[in-house]
C-alpha positions in Angstrom: 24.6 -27.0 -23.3 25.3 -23.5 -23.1 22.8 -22.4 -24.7 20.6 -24.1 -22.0 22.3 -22.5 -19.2 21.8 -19.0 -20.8 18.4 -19.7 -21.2 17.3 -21.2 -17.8 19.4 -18.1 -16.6 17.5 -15.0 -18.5 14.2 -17.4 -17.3 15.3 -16.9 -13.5 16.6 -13.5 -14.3 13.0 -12.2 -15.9 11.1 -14.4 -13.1 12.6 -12.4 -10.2 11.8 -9.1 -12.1 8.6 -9.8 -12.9 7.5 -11.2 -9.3 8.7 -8.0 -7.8 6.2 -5.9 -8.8 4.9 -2.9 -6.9 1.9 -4.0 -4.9 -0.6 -2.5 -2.4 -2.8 -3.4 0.2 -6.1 -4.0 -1.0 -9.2 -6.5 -1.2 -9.3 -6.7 -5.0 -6.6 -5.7 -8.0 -6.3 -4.8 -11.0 -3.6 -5.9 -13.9 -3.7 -2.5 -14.9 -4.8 -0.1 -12.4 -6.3 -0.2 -9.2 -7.8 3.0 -6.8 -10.0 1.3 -4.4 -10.8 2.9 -1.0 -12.0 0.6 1.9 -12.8 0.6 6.0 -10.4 -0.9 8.3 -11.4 -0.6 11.6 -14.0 1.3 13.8 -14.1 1.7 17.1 -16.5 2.3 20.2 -15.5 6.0 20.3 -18.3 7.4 17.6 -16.9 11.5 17.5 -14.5 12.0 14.8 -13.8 16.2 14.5 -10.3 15.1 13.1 -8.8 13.3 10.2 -5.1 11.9 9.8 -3.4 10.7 7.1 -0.3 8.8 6.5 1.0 7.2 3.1 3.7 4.6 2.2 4.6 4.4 -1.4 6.5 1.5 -3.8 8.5 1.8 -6.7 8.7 -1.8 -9.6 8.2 -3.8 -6.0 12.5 -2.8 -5.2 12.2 0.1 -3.3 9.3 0.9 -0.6 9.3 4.0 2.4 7.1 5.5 4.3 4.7 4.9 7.3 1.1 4.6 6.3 0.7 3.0 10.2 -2.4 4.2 12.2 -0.3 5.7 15.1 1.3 8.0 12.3 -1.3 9.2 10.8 -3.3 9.7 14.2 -0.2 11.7 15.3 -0.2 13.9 12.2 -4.1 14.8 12.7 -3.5 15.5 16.2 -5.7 12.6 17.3 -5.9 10.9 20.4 -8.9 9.0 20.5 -9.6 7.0 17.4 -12.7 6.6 15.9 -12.4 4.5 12.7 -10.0 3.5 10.3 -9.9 3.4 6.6 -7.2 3.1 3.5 -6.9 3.8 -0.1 -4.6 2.0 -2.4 -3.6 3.0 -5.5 -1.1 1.2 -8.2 -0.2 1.4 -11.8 0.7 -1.2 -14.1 2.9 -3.0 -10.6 5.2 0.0 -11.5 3.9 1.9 -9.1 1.8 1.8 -5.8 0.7 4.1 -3.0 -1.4 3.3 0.1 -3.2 5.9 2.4 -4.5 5.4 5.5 -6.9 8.0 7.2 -8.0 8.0 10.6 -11.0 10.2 12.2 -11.2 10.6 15.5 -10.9 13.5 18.4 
């Protein structure tokens, strides 16, 4: 019986470490690796003479900061009027995972 209870323990153990892997936003994924770059939004205003970026990064899924929000990275290109939206996402192994997004805009 205690041998049981050990086991069904390390399970649980490993299952919760394993599930909280480092993930990203992103359409596909890889086991491995993933870098994939994508559009997320466009608006009516075409003129984009600025570019913003903002990044939020995880470490083995436990620990995540930053703020990869549109309003930040507008702010830190000095943009008021947004013209379209897109991200890139990075992440190694679920060790690891960063994701960018970049606005253009005036």
């Amino acid at each position: 019986m205690r041998f049981s209870s050990m086991t069904l323990a390390a399970t649980a153990a490993a299952a919760l470490f394993v599930s909280g892997c480092a993930g990203a936003r992103t359409p596909v994924t890889g086991f491995w690796y993933t870098d994939v770059k994508a559009n997320d939004a466009v608006t009516a205003n075409s003129a984009a003479s600025k570019v913003g970026r903002a990044e939020a990064k995880s470490y083995l899924g436990l620990v995540a900061l930053g703020d990869c929000s549109v309003d930040t990275a507008a702010k830190n290109g000095g943009i008021t009027k947004v013209a379209h939206v897109d991200y890139e996402t990075m992440s190694i192994l679920g060790f690891y995972a960063k994701t960018t997004t970049i606005v253009y805009g005036k």
